[in-house]
C-alpha positions as CSV (number, residue, x, y, z in Angstrom):
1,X,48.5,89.6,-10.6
2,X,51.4,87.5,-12.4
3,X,48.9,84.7,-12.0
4,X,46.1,85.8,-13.2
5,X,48.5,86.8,-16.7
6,X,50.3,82.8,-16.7
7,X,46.0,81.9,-16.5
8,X,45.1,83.9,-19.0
9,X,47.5,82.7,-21.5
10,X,47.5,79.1,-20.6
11,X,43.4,79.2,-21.3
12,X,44.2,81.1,-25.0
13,X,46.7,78.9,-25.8
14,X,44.7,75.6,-25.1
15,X,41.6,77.7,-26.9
16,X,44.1,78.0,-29.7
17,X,44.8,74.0,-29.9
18,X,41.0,73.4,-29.6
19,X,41.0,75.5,-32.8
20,X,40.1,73.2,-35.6
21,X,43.0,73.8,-38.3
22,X,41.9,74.4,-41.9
23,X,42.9,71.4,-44.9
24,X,46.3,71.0,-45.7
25,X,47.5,72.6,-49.3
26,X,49.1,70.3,-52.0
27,X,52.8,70.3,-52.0
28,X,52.5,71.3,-55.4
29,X,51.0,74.7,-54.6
30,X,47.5,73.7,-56.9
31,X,45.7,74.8,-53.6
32,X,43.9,71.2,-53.4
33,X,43.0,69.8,-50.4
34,X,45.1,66.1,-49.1
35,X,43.2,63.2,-50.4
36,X,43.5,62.1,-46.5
37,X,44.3,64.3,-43.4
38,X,47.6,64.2,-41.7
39,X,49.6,65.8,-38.6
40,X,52.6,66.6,-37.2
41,X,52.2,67.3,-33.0
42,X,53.8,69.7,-32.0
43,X,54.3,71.9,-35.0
44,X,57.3,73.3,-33.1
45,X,59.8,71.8,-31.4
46,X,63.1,72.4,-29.9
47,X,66.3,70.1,-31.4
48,X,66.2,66.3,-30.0
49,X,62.9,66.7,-29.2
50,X,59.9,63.9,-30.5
51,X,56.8,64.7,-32.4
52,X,53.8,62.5,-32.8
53,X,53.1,61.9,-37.2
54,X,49.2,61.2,-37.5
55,X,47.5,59.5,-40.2
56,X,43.4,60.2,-40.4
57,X,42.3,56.7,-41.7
58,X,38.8,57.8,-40.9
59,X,37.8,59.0,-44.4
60,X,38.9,55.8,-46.1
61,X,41.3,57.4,-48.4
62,X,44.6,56.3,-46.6
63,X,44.0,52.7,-47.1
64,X,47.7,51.1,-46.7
65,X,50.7,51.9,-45.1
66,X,51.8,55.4,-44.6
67,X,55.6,56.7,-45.7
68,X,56.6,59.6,-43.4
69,X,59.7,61.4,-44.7
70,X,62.0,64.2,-43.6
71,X,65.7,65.7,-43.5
72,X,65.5,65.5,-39.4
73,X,64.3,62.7,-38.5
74,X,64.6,59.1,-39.9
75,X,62.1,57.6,-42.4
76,X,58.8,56.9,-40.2
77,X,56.5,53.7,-41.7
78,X,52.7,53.6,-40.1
79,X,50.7,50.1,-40.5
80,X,47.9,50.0,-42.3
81,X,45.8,49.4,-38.9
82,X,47.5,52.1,-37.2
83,X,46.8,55.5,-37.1
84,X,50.3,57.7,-35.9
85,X,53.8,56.9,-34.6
86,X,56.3,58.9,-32.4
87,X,59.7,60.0,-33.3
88,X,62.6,61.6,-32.0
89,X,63.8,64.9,-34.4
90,X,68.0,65.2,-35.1
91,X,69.8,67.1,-32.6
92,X,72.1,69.3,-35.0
93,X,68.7,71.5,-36.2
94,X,68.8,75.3,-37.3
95,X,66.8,77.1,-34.8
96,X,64.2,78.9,-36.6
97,X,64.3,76.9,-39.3
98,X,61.1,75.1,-40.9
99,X,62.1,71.5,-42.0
100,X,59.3,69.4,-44.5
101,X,57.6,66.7,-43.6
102,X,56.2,64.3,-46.0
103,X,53.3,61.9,-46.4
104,X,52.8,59.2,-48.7
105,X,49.8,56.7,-48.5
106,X,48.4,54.9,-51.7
107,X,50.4,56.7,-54.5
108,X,49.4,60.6,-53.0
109,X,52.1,62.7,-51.4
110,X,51.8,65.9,-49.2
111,X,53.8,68.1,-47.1
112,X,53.7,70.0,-44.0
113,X,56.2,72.1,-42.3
114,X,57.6,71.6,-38.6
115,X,59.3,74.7,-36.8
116,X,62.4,74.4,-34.6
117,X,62.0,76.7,-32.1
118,X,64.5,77.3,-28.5
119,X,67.3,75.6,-27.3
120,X,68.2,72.4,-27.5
121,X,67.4,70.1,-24.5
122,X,69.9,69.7,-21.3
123,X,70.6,66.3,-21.3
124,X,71.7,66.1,-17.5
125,X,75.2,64.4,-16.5
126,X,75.2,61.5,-13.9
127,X,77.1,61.9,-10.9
128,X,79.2,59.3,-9.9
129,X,78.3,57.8,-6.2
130,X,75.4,60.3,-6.2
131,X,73.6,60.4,-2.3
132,X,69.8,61.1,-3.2
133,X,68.9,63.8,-1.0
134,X,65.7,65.9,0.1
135,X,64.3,68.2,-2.5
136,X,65.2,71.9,-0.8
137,X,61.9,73.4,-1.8
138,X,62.1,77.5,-0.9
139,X,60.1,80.4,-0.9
140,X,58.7,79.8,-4.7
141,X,57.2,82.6,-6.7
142,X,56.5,84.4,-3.3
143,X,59.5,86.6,-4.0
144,X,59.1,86.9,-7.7
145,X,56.8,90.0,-8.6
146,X,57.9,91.7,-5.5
147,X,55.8,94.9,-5.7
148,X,56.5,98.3,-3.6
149,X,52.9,99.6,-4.4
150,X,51.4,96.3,-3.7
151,X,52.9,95.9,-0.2
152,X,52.2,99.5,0.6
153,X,48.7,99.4,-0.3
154,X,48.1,96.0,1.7
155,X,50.4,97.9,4.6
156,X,47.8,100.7,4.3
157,X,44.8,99.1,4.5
158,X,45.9,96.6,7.5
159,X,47.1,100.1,9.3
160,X,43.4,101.8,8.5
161,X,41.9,98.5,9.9
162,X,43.5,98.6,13.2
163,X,43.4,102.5,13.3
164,X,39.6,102.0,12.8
165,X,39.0,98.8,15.3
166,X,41.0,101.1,17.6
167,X,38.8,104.3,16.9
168,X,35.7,102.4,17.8
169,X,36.8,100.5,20.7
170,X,37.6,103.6,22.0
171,X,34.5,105.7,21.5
172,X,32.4,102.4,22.6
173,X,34.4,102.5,25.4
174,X,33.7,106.6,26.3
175,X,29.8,105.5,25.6
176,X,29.8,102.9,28.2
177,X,31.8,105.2,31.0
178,X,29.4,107.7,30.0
179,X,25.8,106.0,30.7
């Protein structure tokens, strides 16, 4: 049952994504659309984490190189010929927050917002003289969602099926003593 839930929601979220998104707004509120499309992948992200800043050179309007601009992350530059970049967000972010981003390509600026959402990321601790070992894999979700009504209906129905296979094993049984 959990499964089918975590299947459901994995298939609306990806719908979601599929989604196409409407046209950015100006930055100055004038309810324009961008003179060029632009991104920011994921829209949230947890502190340290990196988002992917896309440029859509496709219409022709985003000619030269892009400025990408923000107070958590450093300045981002995209090439002329290239179409996004990848960068690592600040680790010392207000969760919940929305940070702006800024593009600038041939004299025309706009803004989206990006989200900070959770924790920030475990950044794991070497041991020293470490022995790699065997991954201990265990029982898995097989305990998780532990159902009394589950088990007791599966309990009943294996009990009615060998109540039943003994039921007509027996009367097949009486028939062929009896002929």
């Amino acid at each position: 049952m959990h499964a089918i839930r975590a299947a459901s929601a994995a298939l609306l979220g990806l719908g979601a994504l599929a989604l196409p998104t409407p046209p950015a707004v100006a930055a100055d509120g004038g309810g324009g659309t961008t003179p060029f499309g632009f991104s920011v992948l994921p829209s949230t992200i947890t502190a340290g984490g990196q988002v992917t800043l896309r440029i859509d050179r496709s219409n022709g309007r985003c000619k030269g190189d892009a400025t990408i601009t923000s107070g958590i992350f450093d300045s981002v530059r995209i090439a002329a010929h290239r179409s996004s970049a990848t960068t690592t967000v600040d680790l010392d972010l207000k969760v919940g927050a929305v940070y702006r981003v800024t593009f600038t390509c041939d004299g025309a600026s706009r803004s989206t917002g990006l989200t900070v959402a959770g924790t920030r990321p475990v950044t794991p601790t070497p041991v020293p003289d470490a022995v790699p070992r065997a991954v201990r894999a265990g029982a898995g979700g097989t305990v998780a969602g532990f159902d009394l009504r589950e088990v007791g209906l599966g309990a009943a129905l294996v009990a009615g099926s060998v109540g039943a296979a003994y039921h007509f094993s027996r009367r097949r049984a009486r028939e062929d003593g009896a002929a």
